[in-house]
C-alpha positions, 0 to 999 in steps of 0.5 A: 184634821176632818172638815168638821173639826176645822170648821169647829175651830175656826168658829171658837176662834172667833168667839173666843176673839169677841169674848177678849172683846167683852173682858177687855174693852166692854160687853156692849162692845162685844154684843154689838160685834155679834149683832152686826156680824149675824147681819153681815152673815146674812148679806154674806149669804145672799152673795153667796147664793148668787156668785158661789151658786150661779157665778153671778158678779153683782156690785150693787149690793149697796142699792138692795140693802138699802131698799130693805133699809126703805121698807122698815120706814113704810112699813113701821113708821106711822103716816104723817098727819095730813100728808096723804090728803095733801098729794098723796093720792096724787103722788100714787097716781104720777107713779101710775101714769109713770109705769103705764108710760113705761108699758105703752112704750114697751107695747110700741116697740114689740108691735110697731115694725122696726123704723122711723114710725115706731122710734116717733111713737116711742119718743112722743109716748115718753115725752109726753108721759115725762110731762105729765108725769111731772106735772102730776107729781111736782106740786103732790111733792111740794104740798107733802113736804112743807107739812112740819118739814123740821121732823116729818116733811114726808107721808111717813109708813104705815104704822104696822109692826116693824117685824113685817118690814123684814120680809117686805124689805126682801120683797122689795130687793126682790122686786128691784132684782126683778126689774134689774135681771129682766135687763141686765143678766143677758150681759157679760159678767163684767158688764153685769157689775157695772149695770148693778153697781150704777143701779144701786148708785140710782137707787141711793140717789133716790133715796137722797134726794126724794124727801117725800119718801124718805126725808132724803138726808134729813133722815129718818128718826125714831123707827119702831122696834121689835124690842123695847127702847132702852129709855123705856127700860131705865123708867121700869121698876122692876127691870131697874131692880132685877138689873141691880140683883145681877150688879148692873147699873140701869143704863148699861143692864138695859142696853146689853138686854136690848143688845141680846134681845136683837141677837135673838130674833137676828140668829134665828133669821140667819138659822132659817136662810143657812136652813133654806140655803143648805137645803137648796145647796143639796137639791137638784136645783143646786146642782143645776145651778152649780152645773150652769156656773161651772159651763153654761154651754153645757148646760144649755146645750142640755136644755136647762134654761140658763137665763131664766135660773140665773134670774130665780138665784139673782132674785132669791140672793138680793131678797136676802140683802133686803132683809138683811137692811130691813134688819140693820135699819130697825136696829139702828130705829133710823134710816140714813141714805148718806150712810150707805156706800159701796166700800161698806155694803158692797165690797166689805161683804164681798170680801166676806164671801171670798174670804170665808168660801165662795160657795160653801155657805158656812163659809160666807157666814164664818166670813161675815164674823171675821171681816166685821170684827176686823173691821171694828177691831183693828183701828183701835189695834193700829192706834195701840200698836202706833203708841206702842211703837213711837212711844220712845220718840219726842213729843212733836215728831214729825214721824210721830205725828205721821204714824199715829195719825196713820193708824186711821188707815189700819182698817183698809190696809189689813182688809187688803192684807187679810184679802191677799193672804188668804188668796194666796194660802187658801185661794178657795177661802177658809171653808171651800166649797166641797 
């Protein structure tokens, strides 16, 4: 069978599952399975591009996503009232003496020759910007978040089109990339995944706990679309009529044309990266960077600078997992910090990578489907399959109890079963790298 004709058939396969989706449980459900698994394919894919291309091990997915996730807020949402006057200037400005504290303790330590003159000047500029850092910031804080903190509390965004928000979701993963590799690629791999997963950790926190950014865990609500709200929908005449002509209710005609719409705009994201991502695959730079993973001391001792591509790939793949959270925030129009945890954005996706094939990315997309509707799918699978089984058993049983009350568990469990079974026949994942 040629490659061409499997890869063909593993795809149908999964369209054919989420068609059984659609005339079995509902075509919401289907549409919903294929909206999040364009999205998962996109976070696949910035894995892939970073441990398939370069053998970079990165766990803190979870913190890139989550900034996209961030820039869907700044950018779509409108400010709040009054917000700005009140510390916003003054917020930008502790943000300002924070970074140039930074800077300053940097320029000391590069300039000053090593010993106890440059640790005191190092220790002095950082204590005393930390105070005057806070000094600045606390009471610009206090005075933004008692504006209506019911429903705002924050300075709110900048009211632009929430589409812009998808690139800049990927500007500011790509920042925090930046940031991060500048530091933390010159480790060990392992190493590496605990600096990443720890970052991503802070960057969550701050995303908790920081209320005139983000309304920490009050959430923010309401984020603008690039496709029309299904209320909006229902209230229309016309799209009423048209949805009545094809045997829809309104409720359900417009929330499988939002559905649509969204699988549109997200297909051709992922089109584009798959686009970008195969052209780079095929270069001389991927091939420079395949070369690097397989043997960095080879490769150095050829004069190719392993750190500095190790940076452009760790950049390029977190750009992608910031779009990819740009995307999934608009679509859910609202941004939920304690919503982001590592068992979904960072290990779920990787799963996706190796089940799919590290380094092959069809692979990583055809992962993104296929561990997503596992994902959604075997729950409510593992609750019919316990019925089924303690059907013949007495109402009360203990055992029954047990084994129906376990079928909550079916999803972790076939996650680990799928992971093993494909390590085990198919080690390079369903489509391996060539």
């Amino acid at each position: 069978m040629s490659d061409t004709v499997k890869n063909s058939l593993l795809f149908g396969v999964i369209a054919l599952l989420i068609v059984y989706v659609g005339f079995l449980q509902s075509w919401n459900s289907a549409l919903l399975i294929i909206q999040m698994g364009l999205i998962s394919a996109i976070m696949a894919l910035g894995v892939n591009l970073q441990w398939g291309f370069a053998g970079l091990f990165n766990v803190g997915i979870m913190g890139f996503v989550a900034l996209g996730g961030l820039a869907a807020v700044l950018i779509g949402m409108p400010p709040t009232e009054g917000a700005f006057a009140a510390g916003g200037w003054q917020v930008l400005a502790a943000l300002a003496l924070g970074a140039a504290t930074i800077i300053a303790a940097i320029f000391s330590y590069k300039n000053i020759a090593a010993g106890w003159t440059r640790n005191l000047v190092m220790i002095a500029i950082l204590v005393a910007g930390f105070f005057l850092f806070r000094g600045l910031l606390d009471p610009a804080v206090e005075r933004i978040e008692a504006i209506n903190p019911a429903q705002t509390g924050y300075l709110g965004g900048l009211g632009l089109p929430v589409l812009i928000a998808w690139p800049v979701g990927g500007l500011f993963a790509a920042g925090a990339a930046w940031v991060i590799g500048k530091t933390a690629l010159g480790l060990r791999s392992d190493y590496l995944a605990i600096a990443t997963l720890g970052i991503a950790e802070i960057i969550i926190a701050v995303l908790k706990n920081e209320d005139w950014l983000t309304r920490g865990v009050k959430n923010v609500i309401g984020v603008p679309r690039p496709v029309p709200f299904e209320i909006d929908l229902q209230n229309d005449p016309a799209f009423v009529e048209r949805a009545a002509s094809l045997g829809f209710d309104p409720v359900e005609g417009s929330t499988l044309w939002v559905k649509f719409l969204y699988i549109l705009l997200f297909a051709v994201v992922l089109l584009i990266l798959m686009w970008m991502a195969q052209r780079a695959l095929h270069s001389p730079w991927g091939r420079m960077l395949r070369a690097i993973r397989d043997n960095e001391v080879a490769a150095e001792a050829m004069g190719k600078d392993v750190t500095a591509r190790h940076l452009q790939v760790f950049i390029l793949g977190s750009a992608i997992c910031g779009i990819a959270g740009a995307m999934m925030t608009t679509m859910d129009s609202q941004l939920t910090p304690g919503t982001y945890q590592p068992l979904r954005f960072t290990f779920l996706v990787w799963v996706m990578v190796i089940v799919g094939g590290s380094g092959n990315n069809l692979g990583a997309v055809l992962g993104g489907f296929l561990i997503w509707f596992l994902w959604v799918q075997v729950e409510p699978m593992g609750l019919w399959l316990m019925n089924v089984i303690t059907s013949g058993m007495a109402d009360g049983s203990a055992l029954k109890e047990h084994l129906l009350d376990s079928a909550a568990h079916m999803r972790l469990m076939t996650m680990g079963a799928v992971l093993l079974l494909v390590l085990r026949f198919s080690p390079r994942g369903l489509i391996p790298e060539k």
